[in-house]
One Martini backbone bead per residue (centre of mass of N, CA, C, O) as a GRO file, in nm:
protein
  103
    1UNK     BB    1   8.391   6.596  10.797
    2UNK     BB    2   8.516   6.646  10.489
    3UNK     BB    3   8.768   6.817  10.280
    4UNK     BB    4   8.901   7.034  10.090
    5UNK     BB    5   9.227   7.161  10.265
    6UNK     BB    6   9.505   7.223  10.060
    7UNK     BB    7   9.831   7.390  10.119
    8UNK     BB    8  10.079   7.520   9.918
    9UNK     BB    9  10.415   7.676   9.953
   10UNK     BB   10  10.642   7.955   9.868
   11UNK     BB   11  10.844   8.084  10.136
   12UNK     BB   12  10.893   8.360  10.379
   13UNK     BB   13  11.046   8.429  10.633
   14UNK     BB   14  10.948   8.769  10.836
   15UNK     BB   15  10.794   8.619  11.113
   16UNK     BB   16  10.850   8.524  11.454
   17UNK     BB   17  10.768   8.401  11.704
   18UNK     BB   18  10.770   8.272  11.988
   19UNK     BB   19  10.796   7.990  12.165
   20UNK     BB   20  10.476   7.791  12.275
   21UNK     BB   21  10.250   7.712  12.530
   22UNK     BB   22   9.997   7.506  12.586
   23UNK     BB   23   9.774   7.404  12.835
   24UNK     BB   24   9.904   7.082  12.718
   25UNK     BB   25  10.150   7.100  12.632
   26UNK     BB   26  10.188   7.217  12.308
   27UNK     BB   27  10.395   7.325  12.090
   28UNK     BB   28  10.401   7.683  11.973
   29UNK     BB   29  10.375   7.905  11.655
   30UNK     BB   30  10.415   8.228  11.514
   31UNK     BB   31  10.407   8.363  11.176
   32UNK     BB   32  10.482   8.530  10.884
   33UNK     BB   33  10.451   8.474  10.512
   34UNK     BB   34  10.623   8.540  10.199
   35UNK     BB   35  10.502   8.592   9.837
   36UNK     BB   36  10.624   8.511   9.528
   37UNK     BB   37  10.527   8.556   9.168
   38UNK     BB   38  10.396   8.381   8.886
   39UNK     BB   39  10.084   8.320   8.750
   40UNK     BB   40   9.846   8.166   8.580
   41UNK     BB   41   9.569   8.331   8.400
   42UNK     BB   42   9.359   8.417   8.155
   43UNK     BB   43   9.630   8.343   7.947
   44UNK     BB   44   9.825   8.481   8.141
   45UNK     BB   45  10.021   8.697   8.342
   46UNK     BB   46  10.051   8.706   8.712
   47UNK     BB   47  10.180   8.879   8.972
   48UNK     BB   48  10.248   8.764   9.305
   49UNK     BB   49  10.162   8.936   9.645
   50UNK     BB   50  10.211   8.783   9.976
   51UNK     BB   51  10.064   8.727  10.339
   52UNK     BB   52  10.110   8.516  10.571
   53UNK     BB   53   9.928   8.339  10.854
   54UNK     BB   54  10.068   8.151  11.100
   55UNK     BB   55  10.065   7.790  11.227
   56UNK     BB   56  10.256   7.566  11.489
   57UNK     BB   57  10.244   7.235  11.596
   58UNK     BB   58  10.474   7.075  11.749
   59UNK     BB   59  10.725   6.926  11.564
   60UNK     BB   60  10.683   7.204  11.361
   61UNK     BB   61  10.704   7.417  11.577
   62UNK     BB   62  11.005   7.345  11.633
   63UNK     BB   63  11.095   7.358  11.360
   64UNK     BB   64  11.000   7.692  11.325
   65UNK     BB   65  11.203   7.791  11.549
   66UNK     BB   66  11.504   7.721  11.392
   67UNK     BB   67  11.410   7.947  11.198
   68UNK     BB   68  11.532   8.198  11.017
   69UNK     BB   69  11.475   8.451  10.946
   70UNK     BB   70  11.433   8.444  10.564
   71UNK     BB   71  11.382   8.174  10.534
   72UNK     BB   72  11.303   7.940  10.269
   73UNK     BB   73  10.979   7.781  10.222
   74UNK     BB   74  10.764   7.464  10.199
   75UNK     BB   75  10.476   7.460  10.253
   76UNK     BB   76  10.198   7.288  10.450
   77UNK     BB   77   9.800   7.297  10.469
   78UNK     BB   78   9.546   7.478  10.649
   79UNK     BB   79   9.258   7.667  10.671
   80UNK     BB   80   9.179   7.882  10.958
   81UNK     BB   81   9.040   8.058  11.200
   82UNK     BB   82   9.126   8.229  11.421
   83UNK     BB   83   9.103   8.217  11.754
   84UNK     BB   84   9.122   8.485  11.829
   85UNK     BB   85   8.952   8.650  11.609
   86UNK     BB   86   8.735   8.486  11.396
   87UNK     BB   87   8.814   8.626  11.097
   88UNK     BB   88   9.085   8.534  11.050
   89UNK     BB   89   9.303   8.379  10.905
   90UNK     BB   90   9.517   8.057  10.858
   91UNK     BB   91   9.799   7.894  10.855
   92UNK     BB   92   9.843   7.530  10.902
   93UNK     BB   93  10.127   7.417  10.959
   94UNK     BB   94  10.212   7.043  10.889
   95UNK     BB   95  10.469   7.139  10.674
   96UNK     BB   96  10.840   7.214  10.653
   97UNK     BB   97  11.043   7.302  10.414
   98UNK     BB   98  11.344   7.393  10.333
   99UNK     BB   99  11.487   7.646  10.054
  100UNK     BB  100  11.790   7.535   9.869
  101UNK     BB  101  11.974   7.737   9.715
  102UNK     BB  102  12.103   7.731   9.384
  103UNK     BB  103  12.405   7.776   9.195
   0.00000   0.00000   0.00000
């Protein structure tokens, strides 16, 4: 079964796991994700600020793992509940690009 379930992000890495490997050898990083902007609600704005638990496997895992503390970036991804805890979401970075300041 297929379904919509596809966020893309501009934010801010807060936390960041060390790199580790699953027990078929993929590698995988945990990271916190911090947003903030100003979003279009019912006629008005509203200023949004969240922190987003993430995770990545493979080469996107390997591409966040060289990315340091506070670095923005512009991720696409997946909501699905955690592994660990099994009741908190987590969005799962399919794809990561660094987002360079404009002087």
């Amino acid at each position: 079964m297929h379904g919509a379930n596809r966020l893309t992000l501009d934010a801010t890495i807060t936390e960041r796991g060390d790199l580790r490997y699953t027990p078929t050898g993929l590698p995988a990083i945990d990271c916190l994700l911090r947003h903030a902007s100003v979003q279009a609600e019912a006629g008005g704005e509203r200023k949004v600020e969240c922190e987003v638990a993430a995770v990545a496997f493979g080469e996107t895992a390997l591409a966040l793992a060289k990315l340091p503390v506070s670095t923005a970036v512009n991720v696409e991804g997946f909501l699905a509940r955690r592994w660990r805890t099994g009741t908190s979401l987590a969005l799962h970075v399919v794809r990561c690009e660094r987002i360079f300041e404009r002087d």
